[in-house]
C-alpha positions as CSV (number, residue, x, y, z in Angstrom):
1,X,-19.1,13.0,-9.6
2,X,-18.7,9.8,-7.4
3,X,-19.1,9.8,-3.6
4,X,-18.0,7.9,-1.2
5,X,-19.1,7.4,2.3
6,X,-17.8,5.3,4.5
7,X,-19.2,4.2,8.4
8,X,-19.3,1.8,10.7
9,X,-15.9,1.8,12.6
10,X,-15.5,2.1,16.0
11,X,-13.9,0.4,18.9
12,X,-13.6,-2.9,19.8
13,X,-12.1,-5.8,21.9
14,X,-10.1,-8.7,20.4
15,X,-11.9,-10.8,19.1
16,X,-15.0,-9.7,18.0
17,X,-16.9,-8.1,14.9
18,X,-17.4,-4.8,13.2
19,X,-19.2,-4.5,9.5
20,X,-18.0,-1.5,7.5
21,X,-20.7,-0.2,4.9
22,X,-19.4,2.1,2.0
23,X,-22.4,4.1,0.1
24,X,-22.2,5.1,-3.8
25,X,-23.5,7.9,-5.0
26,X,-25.1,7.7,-8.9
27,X,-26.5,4.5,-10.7
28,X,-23.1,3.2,-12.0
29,X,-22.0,1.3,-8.5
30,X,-22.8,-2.2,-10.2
31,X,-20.4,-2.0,-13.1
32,X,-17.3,-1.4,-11.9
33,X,-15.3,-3.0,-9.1
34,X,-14.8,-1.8,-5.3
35,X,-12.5,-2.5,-2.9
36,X,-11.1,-2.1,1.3
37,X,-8.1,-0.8,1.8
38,X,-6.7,0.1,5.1
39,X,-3.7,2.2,6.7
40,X,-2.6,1.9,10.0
41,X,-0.3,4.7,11.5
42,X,3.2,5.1,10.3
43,X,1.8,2.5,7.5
44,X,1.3,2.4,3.8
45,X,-2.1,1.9,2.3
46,X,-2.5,-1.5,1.6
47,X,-5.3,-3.7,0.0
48,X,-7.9,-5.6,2.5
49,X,-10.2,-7.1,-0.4
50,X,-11.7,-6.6,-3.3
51,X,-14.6,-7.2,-5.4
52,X,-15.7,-7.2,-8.8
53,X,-18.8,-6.3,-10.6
54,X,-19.9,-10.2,-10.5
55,X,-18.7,-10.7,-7.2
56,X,-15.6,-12.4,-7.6
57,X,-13.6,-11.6,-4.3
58,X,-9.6,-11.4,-3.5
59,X,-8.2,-10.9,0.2
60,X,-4.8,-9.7,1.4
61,X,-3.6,-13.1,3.0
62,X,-3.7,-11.5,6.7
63,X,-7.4,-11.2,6.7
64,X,-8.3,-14.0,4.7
65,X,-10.9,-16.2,6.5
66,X,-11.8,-13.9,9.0
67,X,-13.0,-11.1,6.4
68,X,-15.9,-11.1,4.2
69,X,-16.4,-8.2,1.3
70,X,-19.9,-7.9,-0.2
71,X,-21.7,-5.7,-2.4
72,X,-25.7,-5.0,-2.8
73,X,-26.3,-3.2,-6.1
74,X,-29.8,-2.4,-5.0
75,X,-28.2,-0.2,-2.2
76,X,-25.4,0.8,-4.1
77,X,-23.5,0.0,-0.9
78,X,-20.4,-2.2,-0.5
79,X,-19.6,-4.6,2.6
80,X,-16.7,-5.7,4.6
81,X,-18.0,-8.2,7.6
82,X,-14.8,-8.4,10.1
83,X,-14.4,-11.4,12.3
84,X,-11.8,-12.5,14.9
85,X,-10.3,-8.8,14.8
86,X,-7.0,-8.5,16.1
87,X,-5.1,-5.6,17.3
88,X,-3.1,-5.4,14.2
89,X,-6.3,-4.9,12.3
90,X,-6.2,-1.2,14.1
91,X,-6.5,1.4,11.0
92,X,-8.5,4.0,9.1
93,X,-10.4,1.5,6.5
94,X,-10.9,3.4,2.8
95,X,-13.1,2.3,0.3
96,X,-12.4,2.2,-3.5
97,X,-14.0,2.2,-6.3
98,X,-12.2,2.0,-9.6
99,X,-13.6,3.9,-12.4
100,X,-12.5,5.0,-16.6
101,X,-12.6,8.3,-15.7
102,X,-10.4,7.4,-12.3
103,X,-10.1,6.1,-8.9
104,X,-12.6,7.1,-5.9
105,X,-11.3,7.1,-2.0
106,X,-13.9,7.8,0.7
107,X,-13.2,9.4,3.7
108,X,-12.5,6.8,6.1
109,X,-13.6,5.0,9.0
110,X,-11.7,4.6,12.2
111,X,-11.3,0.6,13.4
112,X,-9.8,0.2,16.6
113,X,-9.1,-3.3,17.8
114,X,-8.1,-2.9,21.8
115,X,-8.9,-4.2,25.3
């Protein structure tokens, strides 16, 4: 059974930084791909960015530039470096992780973008 677990959210002004960690349980994290996806109130779910096994990265086109997914194999733990953060990036952030046997959700972390 895979788990999830998702932290570092929190508050924070306009403008600056916050880096989301998601840990993997079990020793097939570095074979299959991860991914960020966030839902804001009264929102759908919608992709932030994604990863795959060798790193190649994709990013919705409203965080692009100011958003940085990584992933550390050793640590089973996958990244997402946030820059710049803007109001609109207010939303509980989920990781993924997409698996033969099905799809993964953590429990999400709570990013609030405010002055």
């Amino acid at each position: 059974q895979v788990q999830l677990v998702e932290s570092g959210g929190g508050l924070v002004q306009p403008g600056g930084s916050l880096r989301l960690s998601c840990a993997a349980s079990g020793s097939i994290f570095s074979i299959y791909p991860m991914g960020w996806y966030r839902q804001a109130a009264g929102n759908q779910r919608e992709l932030v960015a994604d990863i795959t096994s060798r790193g190649i990265t994709k990013y919705a086109n409203s965080v692009q530039g100011r958003f940085t997914i990584s992933r550390d194999s050793a640590k089973n733990t996958v990244y997402l470096q946030m820059n710049s953060l803007k109001p609109e990036d207010t939303a509980v952030y989920y990781c993924k992780m997409l698996t033969p046997s099905g799809v993964y959700w953590g429990q999400g972390t709570q990013v609030t973008v405010s002055s």
